[in-house]
Backbone as CSV, one residue per row, in Angstrom:
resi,resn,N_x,N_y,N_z,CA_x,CA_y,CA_z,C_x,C_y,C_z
1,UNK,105.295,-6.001,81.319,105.408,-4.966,82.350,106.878,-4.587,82.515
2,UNK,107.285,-3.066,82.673,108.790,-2.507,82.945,109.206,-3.272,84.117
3,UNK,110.370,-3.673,83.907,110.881,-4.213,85.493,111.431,-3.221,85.934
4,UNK,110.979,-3.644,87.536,111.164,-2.439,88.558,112.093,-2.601,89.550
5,UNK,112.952,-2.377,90.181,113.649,-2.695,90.932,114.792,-4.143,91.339
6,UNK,115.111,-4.714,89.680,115.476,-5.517,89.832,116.544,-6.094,90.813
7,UNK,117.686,-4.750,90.600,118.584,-4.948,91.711,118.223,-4.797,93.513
8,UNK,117.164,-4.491,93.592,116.771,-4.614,95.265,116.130,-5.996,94.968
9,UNK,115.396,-6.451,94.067,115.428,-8.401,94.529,116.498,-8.961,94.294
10,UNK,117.558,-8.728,94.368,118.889,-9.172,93.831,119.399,-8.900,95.536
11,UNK,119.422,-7.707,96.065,120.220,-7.675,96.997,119.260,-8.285,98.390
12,UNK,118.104,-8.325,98.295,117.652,-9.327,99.549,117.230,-10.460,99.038
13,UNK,117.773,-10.910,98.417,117.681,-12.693,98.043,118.684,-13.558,97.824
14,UNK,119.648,-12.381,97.016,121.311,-13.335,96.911,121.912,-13.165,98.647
15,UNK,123.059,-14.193,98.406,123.956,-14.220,99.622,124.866,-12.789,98.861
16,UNK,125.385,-12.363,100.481,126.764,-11.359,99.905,127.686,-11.644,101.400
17,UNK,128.785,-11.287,100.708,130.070,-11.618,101.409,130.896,-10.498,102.330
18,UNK,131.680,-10.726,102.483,132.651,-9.011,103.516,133.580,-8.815,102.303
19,UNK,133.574,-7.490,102.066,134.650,-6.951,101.475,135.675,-6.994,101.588
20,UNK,136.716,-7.681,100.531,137.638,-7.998,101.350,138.664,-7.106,101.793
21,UNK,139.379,-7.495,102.790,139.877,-6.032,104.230,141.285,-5.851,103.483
22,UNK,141.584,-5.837,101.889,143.087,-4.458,101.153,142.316,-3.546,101.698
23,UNK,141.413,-2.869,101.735,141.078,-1.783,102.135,141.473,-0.739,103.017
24,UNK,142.179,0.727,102.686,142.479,1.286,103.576,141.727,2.689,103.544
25,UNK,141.323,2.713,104.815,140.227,4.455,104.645,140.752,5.339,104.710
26,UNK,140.095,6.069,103.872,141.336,7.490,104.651,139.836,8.483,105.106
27,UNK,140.164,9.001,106.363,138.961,10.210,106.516,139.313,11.418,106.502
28,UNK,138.214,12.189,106.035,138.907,13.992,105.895,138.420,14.566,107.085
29,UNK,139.021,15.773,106.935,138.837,16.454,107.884,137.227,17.082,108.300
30,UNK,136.492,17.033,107.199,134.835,17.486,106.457,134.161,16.216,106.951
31,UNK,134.466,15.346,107.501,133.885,13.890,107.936,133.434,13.457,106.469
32,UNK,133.965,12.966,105.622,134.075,12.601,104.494,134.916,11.672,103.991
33,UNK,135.006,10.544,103.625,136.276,9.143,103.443,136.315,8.875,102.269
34,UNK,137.413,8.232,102.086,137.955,7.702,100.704,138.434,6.178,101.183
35,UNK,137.856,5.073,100.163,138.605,3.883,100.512,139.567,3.615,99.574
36,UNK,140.459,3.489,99.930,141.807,3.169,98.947,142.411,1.927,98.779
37,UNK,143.057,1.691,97.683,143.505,0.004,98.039,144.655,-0.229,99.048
38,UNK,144.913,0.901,98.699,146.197,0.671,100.209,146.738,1.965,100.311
39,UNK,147.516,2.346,101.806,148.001,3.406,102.240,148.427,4.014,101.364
40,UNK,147.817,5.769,101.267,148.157,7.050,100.572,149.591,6.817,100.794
41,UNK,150.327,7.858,99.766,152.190,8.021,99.718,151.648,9.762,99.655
42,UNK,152.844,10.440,100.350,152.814,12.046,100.376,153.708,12.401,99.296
43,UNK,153.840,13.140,98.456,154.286,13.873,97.399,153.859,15.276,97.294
44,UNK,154.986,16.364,97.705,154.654,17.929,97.378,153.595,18.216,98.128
45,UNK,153.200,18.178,99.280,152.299,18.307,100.014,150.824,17.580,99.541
46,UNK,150.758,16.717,98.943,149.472,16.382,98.147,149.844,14.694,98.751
47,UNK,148.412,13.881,98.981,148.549,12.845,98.970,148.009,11.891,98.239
48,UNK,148.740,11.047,97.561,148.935,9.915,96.290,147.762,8.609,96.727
49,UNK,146.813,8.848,95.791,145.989,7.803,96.221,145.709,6.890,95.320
50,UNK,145.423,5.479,95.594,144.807,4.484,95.205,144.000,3.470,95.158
51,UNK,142.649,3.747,94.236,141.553,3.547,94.209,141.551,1.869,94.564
52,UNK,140.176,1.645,95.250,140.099,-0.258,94.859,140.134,-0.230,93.580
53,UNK,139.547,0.061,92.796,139.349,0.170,91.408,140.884,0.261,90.272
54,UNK,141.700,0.402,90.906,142.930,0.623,90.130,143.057,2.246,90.043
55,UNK,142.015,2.787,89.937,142.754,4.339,89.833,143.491,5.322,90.311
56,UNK,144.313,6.111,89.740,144.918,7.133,90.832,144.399,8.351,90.929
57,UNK,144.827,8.852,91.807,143.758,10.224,92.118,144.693,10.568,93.410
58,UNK,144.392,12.423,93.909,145.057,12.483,94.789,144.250,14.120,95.587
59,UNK,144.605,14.185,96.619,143.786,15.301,97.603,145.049,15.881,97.711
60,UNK,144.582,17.440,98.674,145.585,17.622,99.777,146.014,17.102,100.705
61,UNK,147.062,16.867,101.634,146.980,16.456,102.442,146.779,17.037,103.845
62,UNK,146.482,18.349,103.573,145.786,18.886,104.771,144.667,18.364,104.921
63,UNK,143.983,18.332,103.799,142.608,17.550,104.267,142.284,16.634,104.864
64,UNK,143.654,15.724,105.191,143.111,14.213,105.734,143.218,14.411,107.465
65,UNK,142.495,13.984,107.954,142.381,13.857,109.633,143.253,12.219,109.752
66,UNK,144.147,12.940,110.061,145.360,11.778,110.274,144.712,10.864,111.218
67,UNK,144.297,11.655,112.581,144.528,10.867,113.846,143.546,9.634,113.416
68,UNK,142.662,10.252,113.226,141.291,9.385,112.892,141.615,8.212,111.100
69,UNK,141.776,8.812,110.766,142.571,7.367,109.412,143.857,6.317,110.154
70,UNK,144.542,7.319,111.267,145.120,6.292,111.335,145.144,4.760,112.153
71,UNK,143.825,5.629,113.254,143.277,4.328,114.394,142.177,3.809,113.916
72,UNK,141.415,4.173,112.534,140.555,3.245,111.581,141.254,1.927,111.183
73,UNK,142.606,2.203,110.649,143.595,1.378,110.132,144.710,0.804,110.993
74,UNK,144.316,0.916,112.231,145.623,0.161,113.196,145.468,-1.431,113.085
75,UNK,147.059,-1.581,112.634,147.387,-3.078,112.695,147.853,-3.213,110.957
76,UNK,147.260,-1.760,110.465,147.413,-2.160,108.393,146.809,-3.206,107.974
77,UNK,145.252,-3.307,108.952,144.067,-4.155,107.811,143.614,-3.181,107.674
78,UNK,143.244,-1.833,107.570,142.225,-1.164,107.061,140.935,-1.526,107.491
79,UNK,139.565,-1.106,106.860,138.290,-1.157,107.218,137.578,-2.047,106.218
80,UNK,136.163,-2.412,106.151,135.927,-3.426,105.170,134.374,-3.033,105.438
81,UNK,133.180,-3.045,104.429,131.716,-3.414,105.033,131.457,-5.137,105.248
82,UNK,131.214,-4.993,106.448,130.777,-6.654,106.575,129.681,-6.671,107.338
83,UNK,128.755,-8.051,107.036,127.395,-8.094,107.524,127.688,-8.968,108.922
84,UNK,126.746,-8.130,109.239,127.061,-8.826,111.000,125.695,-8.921,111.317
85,UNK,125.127,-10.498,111.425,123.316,-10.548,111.966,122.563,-9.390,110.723
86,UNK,122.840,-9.657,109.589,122.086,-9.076,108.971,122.361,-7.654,109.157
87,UNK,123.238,-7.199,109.244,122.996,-6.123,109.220,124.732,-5.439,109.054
88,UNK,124.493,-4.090,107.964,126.054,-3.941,107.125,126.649,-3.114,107.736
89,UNK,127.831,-2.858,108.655,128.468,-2.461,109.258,130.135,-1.925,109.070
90,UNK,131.026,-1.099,109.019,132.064,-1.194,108.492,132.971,-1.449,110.106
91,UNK,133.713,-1.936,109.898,134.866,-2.639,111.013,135.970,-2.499,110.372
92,UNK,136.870,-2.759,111.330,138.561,-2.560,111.601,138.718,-4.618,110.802
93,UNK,138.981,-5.064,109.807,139.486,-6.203,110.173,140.494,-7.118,109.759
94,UNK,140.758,-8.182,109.791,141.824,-8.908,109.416,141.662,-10.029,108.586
95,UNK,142.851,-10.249,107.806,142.117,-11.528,106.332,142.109,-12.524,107.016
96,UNK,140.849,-12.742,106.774,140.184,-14.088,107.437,139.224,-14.466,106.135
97,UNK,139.134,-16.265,105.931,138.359,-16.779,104.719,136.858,-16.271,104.605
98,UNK,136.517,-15.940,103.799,135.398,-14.861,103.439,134.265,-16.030,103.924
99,UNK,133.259,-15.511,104.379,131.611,-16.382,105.088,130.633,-16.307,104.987
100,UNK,129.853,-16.727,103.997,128.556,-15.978,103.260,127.193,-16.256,104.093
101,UNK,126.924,-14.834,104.186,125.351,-15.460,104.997,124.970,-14.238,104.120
102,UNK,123.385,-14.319,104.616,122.334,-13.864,103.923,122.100,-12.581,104.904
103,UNK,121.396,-11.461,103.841,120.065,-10.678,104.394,118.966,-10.947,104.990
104,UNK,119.029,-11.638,105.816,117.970,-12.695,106.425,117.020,-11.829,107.042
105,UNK,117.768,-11.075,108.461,116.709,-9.592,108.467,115.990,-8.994,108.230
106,UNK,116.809,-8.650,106.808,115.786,-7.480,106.254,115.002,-7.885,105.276
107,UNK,115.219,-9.151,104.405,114.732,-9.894,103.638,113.258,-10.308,104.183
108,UNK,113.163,-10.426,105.891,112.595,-11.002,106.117,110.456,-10.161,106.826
109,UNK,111.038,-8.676,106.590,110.627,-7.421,107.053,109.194,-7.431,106.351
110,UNK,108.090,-6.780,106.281,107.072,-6.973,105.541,107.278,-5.837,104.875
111,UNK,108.350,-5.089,105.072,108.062,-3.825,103.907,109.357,-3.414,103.010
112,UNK,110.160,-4.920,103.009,111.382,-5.507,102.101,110.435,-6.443,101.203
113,UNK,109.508,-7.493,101.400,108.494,-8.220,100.867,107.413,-7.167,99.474
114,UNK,107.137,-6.158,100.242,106.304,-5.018,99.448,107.077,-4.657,98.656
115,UNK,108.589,-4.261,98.768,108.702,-3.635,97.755,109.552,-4.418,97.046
116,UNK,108.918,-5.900,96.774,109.950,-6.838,95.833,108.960,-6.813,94.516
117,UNK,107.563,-6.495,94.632,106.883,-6.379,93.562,106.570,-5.187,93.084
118,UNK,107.101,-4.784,91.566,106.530,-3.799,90.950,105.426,-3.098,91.431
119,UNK,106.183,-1.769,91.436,105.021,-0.666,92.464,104.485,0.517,91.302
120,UNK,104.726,0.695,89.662,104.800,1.004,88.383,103.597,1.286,87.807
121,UNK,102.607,2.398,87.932,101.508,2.414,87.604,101.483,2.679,85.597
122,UNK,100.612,2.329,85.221,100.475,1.986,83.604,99.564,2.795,83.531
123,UNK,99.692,3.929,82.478,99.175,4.604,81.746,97.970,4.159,80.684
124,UNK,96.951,4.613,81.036,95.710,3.970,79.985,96.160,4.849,78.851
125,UNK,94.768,4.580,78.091,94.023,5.502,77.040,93.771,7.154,77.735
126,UNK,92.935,6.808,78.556,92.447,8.164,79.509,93.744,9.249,79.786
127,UNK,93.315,9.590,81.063,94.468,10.465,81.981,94.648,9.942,82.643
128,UNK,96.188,9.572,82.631,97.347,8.611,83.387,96.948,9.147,85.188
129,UNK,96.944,7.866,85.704,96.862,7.878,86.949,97.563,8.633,87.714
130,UNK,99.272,8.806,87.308,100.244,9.871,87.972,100.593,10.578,86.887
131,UNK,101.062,11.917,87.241,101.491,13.017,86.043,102.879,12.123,85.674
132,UNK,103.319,12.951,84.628,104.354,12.538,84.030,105.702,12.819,84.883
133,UNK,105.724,13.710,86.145,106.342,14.217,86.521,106.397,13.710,88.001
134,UNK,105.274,12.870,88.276,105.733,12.438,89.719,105.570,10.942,89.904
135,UNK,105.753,10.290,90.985,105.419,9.129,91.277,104.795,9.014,92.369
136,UNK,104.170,7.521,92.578,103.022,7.546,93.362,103.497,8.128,94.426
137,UNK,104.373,8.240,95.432,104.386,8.415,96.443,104.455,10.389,96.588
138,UNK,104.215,10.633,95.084,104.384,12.293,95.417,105.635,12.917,94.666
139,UNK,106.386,12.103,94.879,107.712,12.996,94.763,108.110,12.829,93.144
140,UNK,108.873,14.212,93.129,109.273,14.493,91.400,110.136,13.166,91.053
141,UNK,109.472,12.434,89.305,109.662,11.449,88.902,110.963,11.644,88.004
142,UNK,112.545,11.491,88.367,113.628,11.587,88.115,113.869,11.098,86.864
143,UNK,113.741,10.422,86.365,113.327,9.001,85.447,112.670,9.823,83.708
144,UNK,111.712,11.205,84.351,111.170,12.005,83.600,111.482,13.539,83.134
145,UNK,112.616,13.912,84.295,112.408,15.518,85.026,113.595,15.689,83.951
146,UNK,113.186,17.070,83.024,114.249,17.610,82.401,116.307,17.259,82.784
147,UNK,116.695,17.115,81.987,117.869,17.917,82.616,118.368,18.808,81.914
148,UNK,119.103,19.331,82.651,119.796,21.025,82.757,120.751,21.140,83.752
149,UNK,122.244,21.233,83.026,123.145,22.017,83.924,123.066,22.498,85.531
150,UNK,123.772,21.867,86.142,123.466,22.569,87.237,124.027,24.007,87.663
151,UNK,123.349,24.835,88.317,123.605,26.431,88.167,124.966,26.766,88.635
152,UNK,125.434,25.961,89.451,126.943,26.463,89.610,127.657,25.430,89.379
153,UNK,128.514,26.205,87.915,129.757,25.028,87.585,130.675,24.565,88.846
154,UNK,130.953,25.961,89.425,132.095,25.073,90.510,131.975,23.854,91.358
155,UNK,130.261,23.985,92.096,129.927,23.254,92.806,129.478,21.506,91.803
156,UNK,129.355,21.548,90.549,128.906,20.496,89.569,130.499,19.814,89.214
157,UNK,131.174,20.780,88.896,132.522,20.291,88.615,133.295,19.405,90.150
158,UNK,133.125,20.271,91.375,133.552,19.430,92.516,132.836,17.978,92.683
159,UNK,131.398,18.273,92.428,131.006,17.091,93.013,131.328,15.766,92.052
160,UNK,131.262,16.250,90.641,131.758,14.675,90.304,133.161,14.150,90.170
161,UNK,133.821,15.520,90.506,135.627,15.239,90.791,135.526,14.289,92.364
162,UNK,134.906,14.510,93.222,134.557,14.178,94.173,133.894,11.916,94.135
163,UNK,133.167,12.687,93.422,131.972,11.536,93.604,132.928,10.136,92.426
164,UNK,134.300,10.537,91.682,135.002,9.970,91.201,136.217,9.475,91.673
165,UNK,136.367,10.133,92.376,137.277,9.939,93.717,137.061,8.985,94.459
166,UNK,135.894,8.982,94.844,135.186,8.040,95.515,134.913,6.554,95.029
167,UNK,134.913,6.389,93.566,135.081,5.575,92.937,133.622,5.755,92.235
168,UNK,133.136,6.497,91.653,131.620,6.410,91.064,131.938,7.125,90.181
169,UNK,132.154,6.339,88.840,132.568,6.926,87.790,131.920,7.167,86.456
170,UNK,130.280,6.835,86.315,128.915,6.565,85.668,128.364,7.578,86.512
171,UNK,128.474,8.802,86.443,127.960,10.152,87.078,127.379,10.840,86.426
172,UNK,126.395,11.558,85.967,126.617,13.267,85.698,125.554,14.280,86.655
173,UNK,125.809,15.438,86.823,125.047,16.032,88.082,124.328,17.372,87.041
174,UNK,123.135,17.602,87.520,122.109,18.221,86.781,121.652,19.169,88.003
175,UNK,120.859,20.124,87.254,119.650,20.499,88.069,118.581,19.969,89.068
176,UNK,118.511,20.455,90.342,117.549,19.372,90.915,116.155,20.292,90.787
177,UNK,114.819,20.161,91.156,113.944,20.159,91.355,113.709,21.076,92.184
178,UNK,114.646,21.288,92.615,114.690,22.946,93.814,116.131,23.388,93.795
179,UNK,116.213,24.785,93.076,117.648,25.355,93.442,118.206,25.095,94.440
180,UNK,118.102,24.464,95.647,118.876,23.990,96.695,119.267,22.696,96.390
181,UNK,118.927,22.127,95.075,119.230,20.849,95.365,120.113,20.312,93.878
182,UNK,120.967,19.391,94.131,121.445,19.328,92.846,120.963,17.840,92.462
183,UNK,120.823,17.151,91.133,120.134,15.897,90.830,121.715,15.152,89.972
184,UNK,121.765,13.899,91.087,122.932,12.846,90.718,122.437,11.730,89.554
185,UNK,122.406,11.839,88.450,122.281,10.351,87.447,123.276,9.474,87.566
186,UNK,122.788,8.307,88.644,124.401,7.531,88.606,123.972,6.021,87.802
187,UNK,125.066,5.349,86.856,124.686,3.668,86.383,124.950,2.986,87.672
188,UNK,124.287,2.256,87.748,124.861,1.301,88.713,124.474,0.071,88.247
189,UNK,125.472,-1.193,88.503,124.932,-2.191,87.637,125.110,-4.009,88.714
190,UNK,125.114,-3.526,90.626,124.697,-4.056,91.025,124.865,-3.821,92.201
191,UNK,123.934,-4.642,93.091,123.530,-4.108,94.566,124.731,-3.647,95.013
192,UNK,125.827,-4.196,94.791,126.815,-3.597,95.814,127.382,-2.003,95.027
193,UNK,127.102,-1.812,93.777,127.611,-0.840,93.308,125.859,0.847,93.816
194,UNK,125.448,-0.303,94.195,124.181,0.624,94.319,124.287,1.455,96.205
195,UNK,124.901,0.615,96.788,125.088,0.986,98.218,126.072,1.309,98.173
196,UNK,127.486,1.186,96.928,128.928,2.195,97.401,128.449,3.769,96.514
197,UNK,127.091,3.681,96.109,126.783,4.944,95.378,126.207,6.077,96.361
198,UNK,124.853,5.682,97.147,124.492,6.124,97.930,125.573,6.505,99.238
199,UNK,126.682,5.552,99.701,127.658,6.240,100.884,128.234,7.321,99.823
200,UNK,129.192,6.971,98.654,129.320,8.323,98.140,128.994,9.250,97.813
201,UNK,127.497,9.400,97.974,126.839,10.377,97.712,126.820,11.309,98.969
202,UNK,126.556,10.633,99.935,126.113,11.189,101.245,128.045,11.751,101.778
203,UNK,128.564,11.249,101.316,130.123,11.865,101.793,130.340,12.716,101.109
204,UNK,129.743,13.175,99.624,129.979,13.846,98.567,129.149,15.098,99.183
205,UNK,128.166,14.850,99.810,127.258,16.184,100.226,127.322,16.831,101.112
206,UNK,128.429,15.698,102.478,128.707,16.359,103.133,130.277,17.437,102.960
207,UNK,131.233,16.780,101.745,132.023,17.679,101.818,131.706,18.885,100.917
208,UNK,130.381,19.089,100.193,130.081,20.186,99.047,129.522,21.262,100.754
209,UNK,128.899,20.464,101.521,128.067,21.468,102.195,129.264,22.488,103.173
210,UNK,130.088,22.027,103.501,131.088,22.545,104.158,131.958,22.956,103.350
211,UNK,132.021,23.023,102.077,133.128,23.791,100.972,132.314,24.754,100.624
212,UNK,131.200,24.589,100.131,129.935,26.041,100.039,128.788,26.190,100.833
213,UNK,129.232,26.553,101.642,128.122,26.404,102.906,127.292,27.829,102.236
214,UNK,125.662,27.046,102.579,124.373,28.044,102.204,124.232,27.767,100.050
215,UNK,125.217,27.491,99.747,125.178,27.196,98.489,123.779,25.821,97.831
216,UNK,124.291,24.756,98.592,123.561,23.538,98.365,122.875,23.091,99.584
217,UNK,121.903,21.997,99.784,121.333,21.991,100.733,120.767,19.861,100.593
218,UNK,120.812,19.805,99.622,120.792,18.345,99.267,120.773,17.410,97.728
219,UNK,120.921,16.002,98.040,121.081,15.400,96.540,119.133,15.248,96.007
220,UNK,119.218,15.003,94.453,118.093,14.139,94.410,119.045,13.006,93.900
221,UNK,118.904,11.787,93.765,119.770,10.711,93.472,118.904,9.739,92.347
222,UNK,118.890,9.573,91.042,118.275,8.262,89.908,119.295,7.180,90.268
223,UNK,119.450,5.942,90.262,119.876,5.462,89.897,119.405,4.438,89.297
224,UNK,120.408,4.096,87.837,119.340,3.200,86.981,120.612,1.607,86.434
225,UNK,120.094,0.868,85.967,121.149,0.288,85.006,121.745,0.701,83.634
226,UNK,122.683,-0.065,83.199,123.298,0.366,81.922,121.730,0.227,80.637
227,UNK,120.197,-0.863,81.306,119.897,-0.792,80.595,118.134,-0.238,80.554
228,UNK,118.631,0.987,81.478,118.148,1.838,81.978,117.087,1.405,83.094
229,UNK,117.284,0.604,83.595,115.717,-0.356,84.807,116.255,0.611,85.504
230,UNK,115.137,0.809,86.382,114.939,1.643,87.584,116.128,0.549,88.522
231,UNK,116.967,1.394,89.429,117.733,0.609,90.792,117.518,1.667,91.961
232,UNK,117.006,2.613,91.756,116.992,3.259,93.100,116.431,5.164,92.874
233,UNK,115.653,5.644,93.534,115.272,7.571,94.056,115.239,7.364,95.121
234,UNK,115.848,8.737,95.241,116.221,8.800,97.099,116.419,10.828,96.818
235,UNK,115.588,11.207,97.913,116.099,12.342,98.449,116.795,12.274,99.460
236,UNK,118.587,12.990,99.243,119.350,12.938,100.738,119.610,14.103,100.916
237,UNK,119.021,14.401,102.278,119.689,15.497,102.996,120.736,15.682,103.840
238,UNK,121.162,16.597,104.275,122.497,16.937,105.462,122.103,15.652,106.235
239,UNK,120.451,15.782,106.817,120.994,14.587,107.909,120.820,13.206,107.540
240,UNK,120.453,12.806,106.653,120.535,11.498,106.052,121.582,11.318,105.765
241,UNK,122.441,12.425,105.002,123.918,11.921,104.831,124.997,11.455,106.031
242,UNK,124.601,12.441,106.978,125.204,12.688,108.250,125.085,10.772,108.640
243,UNK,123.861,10.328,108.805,123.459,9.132,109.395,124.511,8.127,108.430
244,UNK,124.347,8.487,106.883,125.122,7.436,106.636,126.831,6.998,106.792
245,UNK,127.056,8.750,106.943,128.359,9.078,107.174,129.319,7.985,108.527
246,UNK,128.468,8.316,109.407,128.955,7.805,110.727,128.000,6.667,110.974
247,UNK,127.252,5.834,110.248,127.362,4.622,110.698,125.708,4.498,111.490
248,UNK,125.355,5.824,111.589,124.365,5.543,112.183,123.133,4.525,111.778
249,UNK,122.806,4.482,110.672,121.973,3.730,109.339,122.863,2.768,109.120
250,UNK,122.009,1.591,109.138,122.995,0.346,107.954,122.439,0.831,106.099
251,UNK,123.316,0.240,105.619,123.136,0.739,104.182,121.825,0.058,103.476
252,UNK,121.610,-1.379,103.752,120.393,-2.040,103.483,119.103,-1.514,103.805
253,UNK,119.264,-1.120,105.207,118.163,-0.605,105.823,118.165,0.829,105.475
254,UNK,119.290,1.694,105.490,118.722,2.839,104.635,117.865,2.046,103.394
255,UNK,118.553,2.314,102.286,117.483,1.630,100.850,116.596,1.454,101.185
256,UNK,116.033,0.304,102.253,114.619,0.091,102.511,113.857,1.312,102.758
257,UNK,114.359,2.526,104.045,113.698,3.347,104.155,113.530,4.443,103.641
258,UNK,114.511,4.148,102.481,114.640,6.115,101.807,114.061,6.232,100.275
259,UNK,114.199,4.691,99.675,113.988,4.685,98.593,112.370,4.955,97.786
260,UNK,112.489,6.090,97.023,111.416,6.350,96.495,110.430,5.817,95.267
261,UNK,108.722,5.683,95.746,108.164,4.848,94.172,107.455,6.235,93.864
C-alpha cells in the first residue's frame, strides 16, 4: 500500500523542541514576515537580509513596519515558534536550554488518531472508486491535476521570489483549478519544514493579495517528499491565511483542520 501521510505520523508522535530564539522577525507593512538570522543592515535604501538558512536576500525598506519588528524583537532575542501545553505559538524569547515535550494535545484528539491511517482508496479492475481527478473528500486531486504555467508571469514570478525569501526554496507555482487560484508544488522533507511551508504560504498570499488586489484570490498547496509521499493538500484562502498570519490558528491544529484526503 502507498504511504500516506508519513510526515503527519512523524509530527504527532515525535517530541519537538523551540526554535532556537537567533531569530529575528522582521514584519511588513502587508502583514507579512520574514525570519532572519539576525537584524537586517540598510544599504541604498534597501534592506540586507539574512536567512536562518544562510541566505541573502533583500526587500525595500519601505516595506518593513519598523514599529512593529521592532517591539517583536525588544531586548535582541527576536521571536521563536515554541510549544506551550501543546500547542505552537510564536513568542518574544530568550536563550534558555531547549525542553522537549510532546504534541500530547493534539496527538491525543480522535481526529489526529483518524488521520494517522491511510485514507488512499485503490483502484480495482472496474471503475475506480474516485476519478482520477479528485479525492475522497471531493476536492481536485493535486497529486494528478495537469500543470500549466500560471496565467500571470508577474504574479508567478513574485510569489516564488517571495515564497524564497521566506526560506522555501523546493517551489514551483502552476495553474490552480480556478483562475482565481494559483497551485504551490512545495518538497518538504519534514514536519517542521511542512509547517514553515504552510506560514509561508499564507504570508505569501497575503502579500500577492495586496500587491494585485482582484488579481488572485487563493493558494491550492501539494506538498510531497523528495520521494514523492503525499505530506500535505490544503486549500488557503485570504482568511485562512489571515488566521495563520496573526496567530490566530496554531500551526498543528491548522494541519489537522485544513488538510485535505
Amino acid at each position: 500500500m502507498h504511504r500516506h501521510f508519513t510526515i503527519l505520523l512523524s509530527v504527532l508522535m515525535i517530541a519537538i523542541v523551540a526554535i532556537p530564539a537567533s531569530a529575528y522577525t522582521i514584519y511588513l507593512k502587508d502583514g507579512s514576515r520574514l525570519i532572519a538570522k539576525e537584524k537586517h543592515r540598510l544599504e541604498d535604501g534597501r534592506a540586507i537580509i539574512i536567512l536562518r538558512n544562510g541566505t541573502h536576500t533583500f526587500i525595500e525598506a519601505s516595506e518593513i513596519d519598523i514599529e512593529r519588528t521592532e517591539k517583536a524583537n525588544l531586548g535582541d532575542y527576536g521571536t521563536a515558534l515554541v510549544l506551550e501545553n501543546g500547542r505552537l505559538v510564536e513568542a518574544q524569547i530568550k536563550p534558555t536550554p531547549q525542553k522537549e515535550q510532546r504534541l500530547t494535545d493534539v496527538a491525543s484528539r480522535p481526529e489526529s488518531r483518524a488521520l494517522s491511517r491511510p485514507q488512499v482508496r485503490r483502484r480495482t479492475t472496474g471503475l475506480p472508486e474516485v476519478s482520477p481527478y479528485r479525492i475522497q473528500s471531493g476536492a481536485v486531486d493535486l497529486t494528478t491535476f495537469p500543470r500549466a504555467p500560471y496565467s500571470d508571469m508577474e504574479i508567478s514570478a513574485e510569489a516564488n521570489r517571495f515564497l524564497r525569501t521566506l526560506g522555501v526554496e523546493s517551489v514551483q507555482v502552476f495553474q490552480g483549478s480556478d483562475p482565481s487560484r494559483a497551485f504551490l508544488e512545495i518538497t518538504t522533507n519534514s514536519e517542521a519544514a511542512v509547517f514553515r511551508s504552510l506560514e509561508a504560504a499564507a504570508d505569501t498570499l497575503l502579500h500577492l493579495l495586496n500587491r494585485f488586489p482582484g488579481q488572485i484570490q487563493s493558494f491550492e498547496i501539494l506538498m510531497s517528499t523528495s520521494n514523492r509521499d503525499r505530506a500535505g493538500q490544503f486549500l488557503l484562502s485570504r482568511e485562512l491565511a489571515v488566521a495563520l498570519a496573526d496567530n490566530e490558528t496554531e500551526i498543528s491544529e491548522f494541519f489537522i483542520a485544513h488538510v485535505q484526503f
